[in-house]
C-alpha positions as CSV (number, residue, x, y, z in Angstrom):
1,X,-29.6,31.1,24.3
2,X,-25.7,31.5,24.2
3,X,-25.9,34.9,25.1
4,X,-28.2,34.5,27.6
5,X,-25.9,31.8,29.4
6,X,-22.6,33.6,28.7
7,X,-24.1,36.5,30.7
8,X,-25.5,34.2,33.7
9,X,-22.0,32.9,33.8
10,X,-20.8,36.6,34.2
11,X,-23.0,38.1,37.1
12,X,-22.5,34.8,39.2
13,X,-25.4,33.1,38.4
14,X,-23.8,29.6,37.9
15,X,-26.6,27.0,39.3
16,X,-29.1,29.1,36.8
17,X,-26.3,28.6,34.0
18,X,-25.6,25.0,34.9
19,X,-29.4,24.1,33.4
20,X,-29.7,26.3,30.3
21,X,-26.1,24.2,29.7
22,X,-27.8,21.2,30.7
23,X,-30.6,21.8,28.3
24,X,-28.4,22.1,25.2
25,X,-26.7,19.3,23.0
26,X,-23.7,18.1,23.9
27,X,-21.7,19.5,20.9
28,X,-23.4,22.9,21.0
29,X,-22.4,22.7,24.7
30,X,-18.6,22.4,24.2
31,X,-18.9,24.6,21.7
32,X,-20.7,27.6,24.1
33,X,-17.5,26.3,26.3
34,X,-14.8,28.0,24.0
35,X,-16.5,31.5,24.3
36,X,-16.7,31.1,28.2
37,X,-13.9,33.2,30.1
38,X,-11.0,30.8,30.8
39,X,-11.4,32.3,34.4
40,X,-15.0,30.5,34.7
41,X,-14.4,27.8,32.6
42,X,-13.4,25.2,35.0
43,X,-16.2,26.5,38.2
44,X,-18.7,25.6,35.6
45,X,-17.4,22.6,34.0
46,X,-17.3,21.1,37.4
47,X,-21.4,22.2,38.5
48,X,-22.3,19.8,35.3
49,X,-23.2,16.5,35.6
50,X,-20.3,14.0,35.6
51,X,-21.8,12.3,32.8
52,X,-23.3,15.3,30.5
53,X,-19.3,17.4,31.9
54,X,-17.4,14.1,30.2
55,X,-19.5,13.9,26.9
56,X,-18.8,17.8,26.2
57,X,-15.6,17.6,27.1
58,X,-15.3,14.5,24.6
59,X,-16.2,17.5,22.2
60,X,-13.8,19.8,23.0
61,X,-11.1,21.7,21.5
62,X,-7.5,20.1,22.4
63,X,-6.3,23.3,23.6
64,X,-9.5,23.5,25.8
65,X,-9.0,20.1,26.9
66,X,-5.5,20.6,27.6
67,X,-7.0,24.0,30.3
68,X,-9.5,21.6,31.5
69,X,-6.9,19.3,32.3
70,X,-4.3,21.6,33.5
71,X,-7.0,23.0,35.8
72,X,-8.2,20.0,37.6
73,X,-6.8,18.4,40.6
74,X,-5.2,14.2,39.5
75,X,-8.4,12.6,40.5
76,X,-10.7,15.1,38.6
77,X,-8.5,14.4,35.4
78,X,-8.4,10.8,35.6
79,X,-12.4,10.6,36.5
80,X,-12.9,12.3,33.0
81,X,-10.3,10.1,31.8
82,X,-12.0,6.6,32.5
83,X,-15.5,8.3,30.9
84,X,-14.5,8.2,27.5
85,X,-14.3,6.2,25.3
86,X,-10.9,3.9,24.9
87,X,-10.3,5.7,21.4
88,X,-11.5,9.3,22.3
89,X,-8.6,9.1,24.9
90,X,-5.9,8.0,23.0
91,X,-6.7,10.7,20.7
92,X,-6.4,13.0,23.5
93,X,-2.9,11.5,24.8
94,X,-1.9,12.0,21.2
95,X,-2.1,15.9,21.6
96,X,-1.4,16.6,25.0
97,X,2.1,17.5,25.8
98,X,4.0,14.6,27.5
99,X,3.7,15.8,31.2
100,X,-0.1,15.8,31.3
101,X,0.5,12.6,29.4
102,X,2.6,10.9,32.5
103,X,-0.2,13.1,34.7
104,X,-3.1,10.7,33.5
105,X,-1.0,7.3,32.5
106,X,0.3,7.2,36.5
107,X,-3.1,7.0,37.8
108,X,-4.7,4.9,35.4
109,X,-4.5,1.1,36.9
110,X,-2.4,-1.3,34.5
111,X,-4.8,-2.6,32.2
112,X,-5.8,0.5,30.7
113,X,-2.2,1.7,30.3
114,X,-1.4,-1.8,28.7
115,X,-4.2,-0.8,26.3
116,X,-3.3,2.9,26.1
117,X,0.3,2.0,25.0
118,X,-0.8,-0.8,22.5
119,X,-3.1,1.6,20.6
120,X,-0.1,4.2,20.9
121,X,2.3,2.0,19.2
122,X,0.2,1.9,16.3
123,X,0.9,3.9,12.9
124,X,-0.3,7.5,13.7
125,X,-2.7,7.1,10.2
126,X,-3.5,3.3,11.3
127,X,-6.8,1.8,11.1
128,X,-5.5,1.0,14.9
129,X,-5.1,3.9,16.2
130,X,-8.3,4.7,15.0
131,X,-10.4,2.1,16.5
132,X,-12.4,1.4,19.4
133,X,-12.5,-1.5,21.6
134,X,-15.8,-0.5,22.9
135,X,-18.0,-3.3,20.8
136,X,-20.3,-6.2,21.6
137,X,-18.8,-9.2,20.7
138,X,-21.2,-12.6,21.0
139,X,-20.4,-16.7,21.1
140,X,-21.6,-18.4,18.3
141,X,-23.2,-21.2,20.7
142,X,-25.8,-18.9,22.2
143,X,-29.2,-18.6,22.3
144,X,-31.0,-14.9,20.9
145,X,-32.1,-14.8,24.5
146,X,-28.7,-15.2,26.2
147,X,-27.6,-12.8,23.1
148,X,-29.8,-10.1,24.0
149,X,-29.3,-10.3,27.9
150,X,-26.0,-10.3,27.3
151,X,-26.3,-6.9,25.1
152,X,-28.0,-5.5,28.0
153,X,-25.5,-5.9,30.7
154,X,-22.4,-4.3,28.8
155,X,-24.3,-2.5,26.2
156,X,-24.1,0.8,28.3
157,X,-20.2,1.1,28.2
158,X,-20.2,0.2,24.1
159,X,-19.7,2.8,21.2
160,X,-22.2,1.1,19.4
161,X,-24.7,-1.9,20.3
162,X,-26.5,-2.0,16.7
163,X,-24.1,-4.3,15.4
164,X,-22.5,-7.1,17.2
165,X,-19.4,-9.1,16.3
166,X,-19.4,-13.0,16.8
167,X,-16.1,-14.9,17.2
168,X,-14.5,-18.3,18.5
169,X,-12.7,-19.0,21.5
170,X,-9.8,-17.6,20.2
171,X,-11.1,-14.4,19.1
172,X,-11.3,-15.1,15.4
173,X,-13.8,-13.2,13.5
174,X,-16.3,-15.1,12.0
175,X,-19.6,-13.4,11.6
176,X,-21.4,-10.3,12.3
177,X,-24.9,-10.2,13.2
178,X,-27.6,-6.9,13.7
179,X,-29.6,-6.1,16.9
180,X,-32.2,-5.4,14.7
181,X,-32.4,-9.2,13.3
182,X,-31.5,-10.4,17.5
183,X,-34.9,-8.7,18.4
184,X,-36.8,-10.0,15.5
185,X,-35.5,-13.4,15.8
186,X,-37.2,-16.6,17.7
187,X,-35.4,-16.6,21.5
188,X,-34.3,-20.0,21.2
189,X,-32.4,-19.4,18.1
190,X,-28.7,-20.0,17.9
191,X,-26.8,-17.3,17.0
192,X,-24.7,-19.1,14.4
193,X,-27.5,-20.1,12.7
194,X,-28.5,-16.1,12.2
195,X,-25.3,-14.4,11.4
196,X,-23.7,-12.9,8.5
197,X,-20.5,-15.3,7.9
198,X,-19.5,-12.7,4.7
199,X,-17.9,-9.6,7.1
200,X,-16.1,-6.8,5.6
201,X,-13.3,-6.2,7.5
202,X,-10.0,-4.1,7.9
203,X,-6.9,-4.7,9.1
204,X,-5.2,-3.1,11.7
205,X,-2.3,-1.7,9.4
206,X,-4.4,-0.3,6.9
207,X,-4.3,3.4,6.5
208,X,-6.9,5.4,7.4
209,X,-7.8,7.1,4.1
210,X,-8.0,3.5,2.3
211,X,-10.6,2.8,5.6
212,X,-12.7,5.9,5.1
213,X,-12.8,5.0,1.1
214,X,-14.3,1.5,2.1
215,X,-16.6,3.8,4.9
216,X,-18.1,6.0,1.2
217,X,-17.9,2.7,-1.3
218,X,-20.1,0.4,1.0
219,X,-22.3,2.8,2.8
220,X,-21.0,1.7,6.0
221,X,-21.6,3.2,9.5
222,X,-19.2,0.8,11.8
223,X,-16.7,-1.8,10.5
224,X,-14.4,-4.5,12.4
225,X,-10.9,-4.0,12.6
226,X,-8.7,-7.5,12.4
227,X,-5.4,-8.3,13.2
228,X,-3.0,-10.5,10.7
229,X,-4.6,-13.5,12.3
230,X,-8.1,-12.3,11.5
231,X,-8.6,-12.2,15.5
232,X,-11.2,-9.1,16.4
233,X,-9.5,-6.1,18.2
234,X,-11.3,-3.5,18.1
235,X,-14.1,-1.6,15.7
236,X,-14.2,1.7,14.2
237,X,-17.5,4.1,13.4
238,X,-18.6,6.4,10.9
239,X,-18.0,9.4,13.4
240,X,-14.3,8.8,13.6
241,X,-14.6,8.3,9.7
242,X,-15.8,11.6,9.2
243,X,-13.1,13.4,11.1
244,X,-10.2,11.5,8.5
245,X,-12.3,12.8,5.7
246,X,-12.0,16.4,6.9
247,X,-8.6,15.7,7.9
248,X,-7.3,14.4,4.6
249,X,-9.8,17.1,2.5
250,X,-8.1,19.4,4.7
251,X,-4.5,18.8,3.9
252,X,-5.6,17.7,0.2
253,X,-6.5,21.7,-0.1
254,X,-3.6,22.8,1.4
255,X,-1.4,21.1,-0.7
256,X,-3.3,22.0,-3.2
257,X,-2.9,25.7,-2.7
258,X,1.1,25.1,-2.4
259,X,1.4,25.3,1.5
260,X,2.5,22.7,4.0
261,X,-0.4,20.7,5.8
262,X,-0.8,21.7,9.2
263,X,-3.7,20.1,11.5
264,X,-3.9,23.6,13.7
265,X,-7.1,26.1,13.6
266,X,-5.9,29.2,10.8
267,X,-6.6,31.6,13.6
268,X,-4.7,29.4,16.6
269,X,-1.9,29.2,14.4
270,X,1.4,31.3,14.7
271,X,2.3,34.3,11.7
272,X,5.7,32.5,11.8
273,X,4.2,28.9,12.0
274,X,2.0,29.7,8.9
275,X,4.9,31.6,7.1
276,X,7.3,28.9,7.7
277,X,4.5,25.6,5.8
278,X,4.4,28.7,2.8
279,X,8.3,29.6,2.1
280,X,9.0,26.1,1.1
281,X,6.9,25.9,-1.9
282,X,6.6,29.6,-2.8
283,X,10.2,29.1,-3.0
284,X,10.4,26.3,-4.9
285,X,8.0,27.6,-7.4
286,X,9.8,30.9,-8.0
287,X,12.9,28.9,-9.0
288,X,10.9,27.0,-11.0
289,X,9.5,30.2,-12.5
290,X,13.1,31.5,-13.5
291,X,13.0,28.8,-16.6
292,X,10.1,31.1,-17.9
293,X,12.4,33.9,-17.5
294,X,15.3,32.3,-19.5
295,X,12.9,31.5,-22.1
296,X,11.7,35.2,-22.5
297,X,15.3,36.3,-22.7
298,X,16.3,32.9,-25.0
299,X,14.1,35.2,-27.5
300,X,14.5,38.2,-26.6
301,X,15.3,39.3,-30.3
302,X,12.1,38.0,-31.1
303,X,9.9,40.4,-28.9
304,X,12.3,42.9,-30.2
305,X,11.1,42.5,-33.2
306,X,7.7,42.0,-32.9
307,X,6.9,44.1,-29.5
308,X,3.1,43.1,-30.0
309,X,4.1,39.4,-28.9
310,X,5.0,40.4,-25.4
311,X,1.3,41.6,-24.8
312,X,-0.2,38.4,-25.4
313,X,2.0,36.4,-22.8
314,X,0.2,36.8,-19.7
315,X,-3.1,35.8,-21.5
316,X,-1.5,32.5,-22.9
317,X,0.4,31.6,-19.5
318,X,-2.9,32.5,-17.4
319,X,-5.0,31.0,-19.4
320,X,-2.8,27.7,-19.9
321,X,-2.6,27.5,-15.9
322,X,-6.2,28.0,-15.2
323,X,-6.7,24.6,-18.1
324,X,-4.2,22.6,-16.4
325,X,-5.7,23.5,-12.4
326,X,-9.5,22.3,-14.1
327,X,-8.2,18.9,-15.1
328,X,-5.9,18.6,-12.1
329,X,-8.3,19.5,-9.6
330,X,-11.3,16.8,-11.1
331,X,-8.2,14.1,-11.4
332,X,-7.4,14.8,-7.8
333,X,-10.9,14.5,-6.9
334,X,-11.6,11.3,-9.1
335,X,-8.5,9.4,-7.6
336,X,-9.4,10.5,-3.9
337,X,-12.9,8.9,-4.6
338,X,-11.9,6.0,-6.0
339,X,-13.0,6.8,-9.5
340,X,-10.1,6.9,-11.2
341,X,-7.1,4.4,-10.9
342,X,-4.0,4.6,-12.0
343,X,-4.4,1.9,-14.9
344,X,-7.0,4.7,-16.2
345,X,-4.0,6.9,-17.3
346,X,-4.2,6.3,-21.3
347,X,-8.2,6.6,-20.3
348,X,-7.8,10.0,-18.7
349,X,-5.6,11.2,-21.6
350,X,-7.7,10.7,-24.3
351,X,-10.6,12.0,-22.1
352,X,-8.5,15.3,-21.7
353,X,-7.3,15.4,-25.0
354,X,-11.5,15.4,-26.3
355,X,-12.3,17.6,-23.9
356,X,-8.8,20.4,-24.2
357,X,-9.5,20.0,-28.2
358,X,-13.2,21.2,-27.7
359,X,-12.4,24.3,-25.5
360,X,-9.1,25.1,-27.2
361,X,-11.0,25.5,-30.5
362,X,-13.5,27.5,-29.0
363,X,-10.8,29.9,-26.9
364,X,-8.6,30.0,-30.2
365,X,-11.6,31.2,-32.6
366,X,-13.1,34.2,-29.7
367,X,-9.2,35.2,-29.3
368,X,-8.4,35.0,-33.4
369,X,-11.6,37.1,-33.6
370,X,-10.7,39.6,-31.0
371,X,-7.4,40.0,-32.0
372,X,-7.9,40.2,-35.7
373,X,-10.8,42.2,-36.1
374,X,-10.6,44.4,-32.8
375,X,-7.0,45.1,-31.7
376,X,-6.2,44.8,-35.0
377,X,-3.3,43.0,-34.9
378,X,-2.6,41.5,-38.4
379,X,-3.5,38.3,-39.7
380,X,-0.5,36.2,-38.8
381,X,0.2,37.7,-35.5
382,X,-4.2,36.6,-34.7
383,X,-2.9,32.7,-36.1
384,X,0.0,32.6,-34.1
385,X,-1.6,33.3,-30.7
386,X,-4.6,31.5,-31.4
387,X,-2.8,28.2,-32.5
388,X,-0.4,28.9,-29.4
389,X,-3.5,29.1,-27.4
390,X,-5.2,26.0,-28.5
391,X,-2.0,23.5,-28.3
392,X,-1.5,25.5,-24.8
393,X,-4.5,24.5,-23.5
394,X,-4.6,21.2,-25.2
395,X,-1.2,20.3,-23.7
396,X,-2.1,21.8,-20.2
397,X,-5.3,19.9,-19.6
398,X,-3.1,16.4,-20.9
399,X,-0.8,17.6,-18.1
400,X,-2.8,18.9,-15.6
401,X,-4.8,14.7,-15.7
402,X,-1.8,12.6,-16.2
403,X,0.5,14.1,-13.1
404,X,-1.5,13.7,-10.7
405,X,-2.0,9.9,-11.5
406,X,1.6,9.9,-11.9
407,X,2.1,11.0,-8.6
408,X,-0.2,8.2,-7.2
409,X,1.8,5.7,-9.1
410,X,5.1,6.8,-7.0
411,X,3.1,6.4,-3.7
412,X,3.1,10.4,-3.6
413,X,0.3,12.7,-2.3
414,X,-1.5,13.7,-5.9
415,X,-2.5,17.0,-4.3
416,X,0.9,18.1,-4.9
417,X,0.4,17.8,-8.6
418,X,-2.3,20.9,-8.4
419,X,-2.7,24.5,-9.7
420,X,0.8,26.0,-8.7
421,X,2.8,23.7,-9.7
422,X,0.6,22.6,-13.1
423,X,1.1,26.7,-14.0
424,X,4.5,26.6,-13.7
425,X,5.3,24.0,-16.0
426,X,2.3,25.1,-18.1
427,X,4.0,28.2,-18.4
428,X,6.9,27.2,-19.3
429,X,6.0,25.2,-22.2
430,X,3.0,27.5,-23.5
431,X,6.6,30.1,-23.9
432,X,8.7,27.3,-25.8
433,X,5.2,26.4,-28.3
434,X,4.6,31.0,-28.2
435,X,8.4,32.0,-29.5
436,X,9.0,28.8,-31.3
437,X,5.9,29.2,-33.4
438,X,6.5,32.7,-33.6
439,X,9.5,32.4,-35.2
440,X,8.3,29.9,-37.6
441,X,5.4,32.0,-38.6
442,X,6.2,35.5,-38.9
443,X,9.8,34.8,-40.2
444,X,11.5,36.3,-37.1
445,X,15.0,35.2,-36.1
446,X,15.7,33.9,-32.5
């Protein structure tokens, strides 16, 4: 089908491409939109439908959006504008650069820009600017009759009509109630006596990744946002819920693999642009790695020595890193869910310290084994490396749990506390337990 309208589009045949278009999703449509030739892109966008071109273009790439928009004459822009949804807009103002932002805002009529600027204002990770005002919001005096026709004369410009919000004169939230129980319910019902008085709510303030975990604990597919006053402003769905839980998994991962977050496409983004979020932490990290080095050289009369110890390093600082990244990574995990809390640290710990005694034992006895009876090695050069080995990896999986809810506890990211960083200190103390055991062991002097 793609192809097929991709080569319409090519030899001219635009009306014909218009209703394959017409015939496919909306998202599948925006995405067909990005392969188009930027030289057709805006002839066909403007063939569509009005409604069917402003729900793709809802869909959109910003960078395509930004073309679109770049493209189209004021009244054009601001038509596609007033189509979408109060939040989808903002979102858009968000990214585009500031003189397609005065483009739009000068044409809008007051009201909306009152509105646009009051969900601007907001903290860019906000619960507010993440809502909608598009909800259906009823009076606790009326009838399930007046309830319902009153659904159906604004329910067409709403994000949602399945769940409604009641409130008082002065806007205060105080009970939600379903369409599903409206249409089931006898007409000459009052509403108040229906509702749900017990609503979950957020506040306006509240960031958006403590919003999506209430989203994943409650099953939730649209919640009320609230002001410090408990007056309704505004609502936010599972759809917009879903894009902060691939935005925070997103920069979670990058932190994660030592990089800076960046909300840009891999393939959209600069060399320089993706250089410049690495150097910082590669940097960092190679400093870090010099304490490693002073170690090795602290006993260097040691390897001297004993030449055979220097062959077993990379296996204890590997294999140290990779424990510490296994306990980091399911801490992370555990604390981004909600399963773990920061009172659980002496929890984790002994959890870690079970588990790291368990595998250590079993990674000391295969390497003893190996080292003894196949390399060969002697009998107190196997013990050393295998007793290194197990309080390495004991240490590194009491270390790779315990950071990460340490970082939490100083309001830091905990990604940061992942597999880079966990091997570098895991390397360095895996050396300091190696030489220092060594030492004591095989008589050697440092």
């Amino acid at each position: 089908m793609k192809e097929k309208i991709l080569s319409l589009i090519e030899q001219g045949k635009y009306l014909e491409a218009r209703n394959e278009i017409c015939s496919l999703n909306v998202v599948d449509a925006a995405n067909l939109f990005e392969e188009i030739d930027q030289k057709h892109i805006l002839l066909v966008f403007r063939i569509l439908p009005k409604d069917f071109s402003s729900e793709i273009f809802s869909h959109m790439s910003f960078d395509l959006q930004k073309h679109v928009i770049d493209s189209m004459t004021d009244e054009e822009a601001i038509n596609i504008f007033d189509d979408l949804f109060l939040d989808d807009a903002v979102d858009l103002l968000e990214e585009m650069p500031a003189n397609v932002v005065k483009r739009i805002l000068k044409n809008t009529d007051e009201d909306m820009r009152v509105l646009i600027n009051q969900f601007l204002n907001y903290p860019a990770d906000s619960a507010g600017s993440l809502m909608t005002i598009e909800y259906v919001d009823l009076k606790k005096e009326m009838t399930v009759k007046q309830a319902l026709q009153y659904i159906k004369e604004i329910g067409i410009d709403k994000r949602t009509i399945n769940t409604c919000y009641v409130m008082d004169n002065s806007r205060i939230l105080e009970g939600v109630i379903s369409l599903r129980k409206l249409i089931l319910s006898d007409e000459s019902v009052i509403v108040k006596d229906i509702m749900e008085t017990d609503v979950m709510s957020i506040n306006t303030h509240d960031d958006q990744e403590d919003v999506a975990a209430l989203f994943r604990k409650y099953n939730y597919y649209v919640m009320p946002v609230v002001d410090k006053e408990y007056r309704l402003v505004g609502i936010i769905t599972v759809d917009d819920v879903l894009d902060v839980i691939d935005q925070e998994a997103t920069e979670d991962l990058q932190k994660m693999a030592a990089t800076m977050p960046s909300e840009t496409e891999y393939l959209k983004t600069s060399n320089w642009r993706l250089a410049l979020n690495r150097i910082p932490w590669l940097l960092i990290l190679m400093i870090s790695a010099t304490f490693t080095g002073g170690i090795i050289l602290r006993y260097e009369s040691a390897l001297q020595s004993v030449i055979i110890l220097a062959a077993f390093i990379p296996m204890l600082m590997d294999t140290g890193g990779n424990a510490g990244s296994q306990s980091s990574t399911l801490i992370i995990r555990g604390l981004a869910l909600g399963e773990i809390k920061t009172s659980d640290t002496l929890r984790v710990m002994g959890k870690e310290f079970c588990v790291s005694s368990i595998a250590g034992i079993v990674l000391a006895l295969v390497n003893f084994l190996r080292i003894y009876f196949i390399e060969n090695a002697g009998l107190l050069i196997a013990i050393t490396v295998s007793v290194t080995l197990y309080i390495t990896v004991v240490v590194a999986k009491i270390v790779g749990g315990t950071l990460p809810i340490a970082a939490k506890k100083l309001k830091l990211d905990p990604a940061i506390m992942a597999g880079p960083l966990i091997t570098t200190i895991v390397d360095t103390v895996a050396l300091i337990i190696y030489f220092n055991l060594a030492t004591w062991l095989l008589g050697i002097r440092s």
